[in-house]
C-alpha positions as CSV (number, residue, x, y, z in Angstrom):
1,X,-47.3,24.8,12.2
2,X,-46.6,21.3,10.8
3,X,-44.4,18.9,13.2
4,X,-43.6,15.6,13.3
5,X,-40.9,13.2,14.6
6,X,-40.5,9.3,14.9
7,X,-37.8,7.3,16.9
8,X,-36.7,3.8,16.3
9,X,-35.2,1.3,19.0
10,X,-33.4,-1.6,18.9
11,X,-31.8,-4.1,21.3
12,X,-30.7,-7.5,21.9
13,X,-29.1,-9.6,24.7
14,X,-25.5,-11.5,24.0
15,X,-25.0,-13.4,27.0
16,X,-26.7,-12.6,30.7
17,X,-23.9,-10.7,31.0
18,X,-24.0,-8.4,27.7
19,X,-27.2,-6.7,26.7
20,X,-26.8,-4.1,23.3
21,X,-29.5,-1.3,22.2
22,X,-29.1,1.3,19.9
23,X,-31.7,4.1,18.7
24,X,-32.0,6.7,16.3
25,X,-34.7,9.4,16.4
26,X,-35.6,12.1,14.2
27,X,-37.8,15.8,14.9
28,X,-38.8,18.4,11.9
29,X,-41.2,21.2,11.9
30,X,-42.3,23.4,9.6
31,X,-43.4,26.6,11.0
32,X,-45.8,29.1,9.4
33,X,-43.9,31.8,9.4
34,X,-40.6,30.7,8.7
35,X,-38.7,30.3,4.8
36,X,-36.8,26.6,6.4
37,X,-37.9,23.7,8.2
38,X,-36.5,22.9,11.6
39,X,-34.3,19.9,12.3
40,X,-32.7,17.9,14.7
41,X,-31.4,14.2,15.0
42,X,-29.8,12.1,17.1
43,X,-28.5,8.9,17.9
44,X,-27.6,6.6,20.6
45,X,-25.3,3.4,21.2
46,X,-25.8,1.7,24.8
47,X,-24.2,-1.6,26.9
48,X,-25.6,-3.1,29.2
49,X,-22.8,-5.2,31.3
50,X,-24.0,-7.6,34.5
51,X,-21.9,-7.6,36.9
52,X,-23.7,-9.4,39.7
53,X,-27.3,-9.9,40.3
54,X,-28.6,-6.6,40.4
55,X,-25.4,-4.7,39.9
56,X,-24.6,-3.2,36.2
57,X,-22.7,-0.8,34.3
58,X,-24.4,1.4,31.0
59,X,-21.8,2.8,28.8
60,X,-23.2,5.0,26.5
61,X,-22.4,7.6,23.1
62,X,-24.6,9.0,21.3
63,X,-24.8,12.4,18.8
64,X,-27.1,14.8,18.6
65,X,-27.3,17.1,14.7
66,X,-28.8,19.9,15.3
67,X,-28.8,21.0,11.7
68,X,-30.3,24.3,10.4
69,X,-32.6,26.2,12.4
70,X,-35.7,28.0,11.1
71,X,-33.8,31.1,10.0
72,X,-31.1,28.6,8.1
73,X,-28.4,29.2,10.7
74,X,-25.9,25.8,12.0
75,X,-27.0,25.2,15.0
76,X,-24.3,22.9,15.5
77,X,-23.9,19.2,16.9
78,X,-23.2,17.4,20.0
79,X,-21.2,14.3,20.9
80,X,-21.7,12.8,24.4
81,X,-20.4,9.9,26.6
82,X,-22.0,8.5,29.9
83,X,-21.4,6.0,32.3
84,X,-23.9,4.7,34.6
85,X,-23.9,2.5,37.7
86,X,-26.7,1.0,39.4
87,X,-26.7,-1.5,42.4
88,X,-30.8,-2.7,43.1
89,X,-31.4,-4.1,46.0
């Protein structure tokens, strides 16, 4: 079996209030017994917003493609959407 896979990160910060990142990562393998390679991909868009010291919100989307499996069946995609809240104290 031959796998590899890489993902790729990037962020920066608007104000002290805004903070972007985004990321896009990537998975194959080629097994030994199988005619077509196995992929998936995915990607990812997040926001950081301050509200107070300590307190934020992280909207988030992001995709997944699951592509063809081994066999060369769709194994379909996924589109998701999160919201997190966090207070530290």
């Amino acid at each position: 079996n031959d796998s590899y896979g890489f993902l790729i990160v990037g962020g920066f910060k608007l104000s002290d209030m805004l903070r972007f990142e985004a990321g896009y990562g990537y998975v194959n393998a080629d097994l030994d017994d199988a005619d077509e390679e196995d992929e998936t991909s995915g990607y990812y868009l997040q926001c950081q917003i301050n509200l107070a010291k300590g307190v934020f919100l992280l909207p988030e989307i992001g995709h997944y493609d699951l592509a063809d499996n081994a066999a060369g069946a769709d194994e379909g995609d996924l589109t998701y959407y999160g919201l997190k809240w966090q207070i530290n104290f």
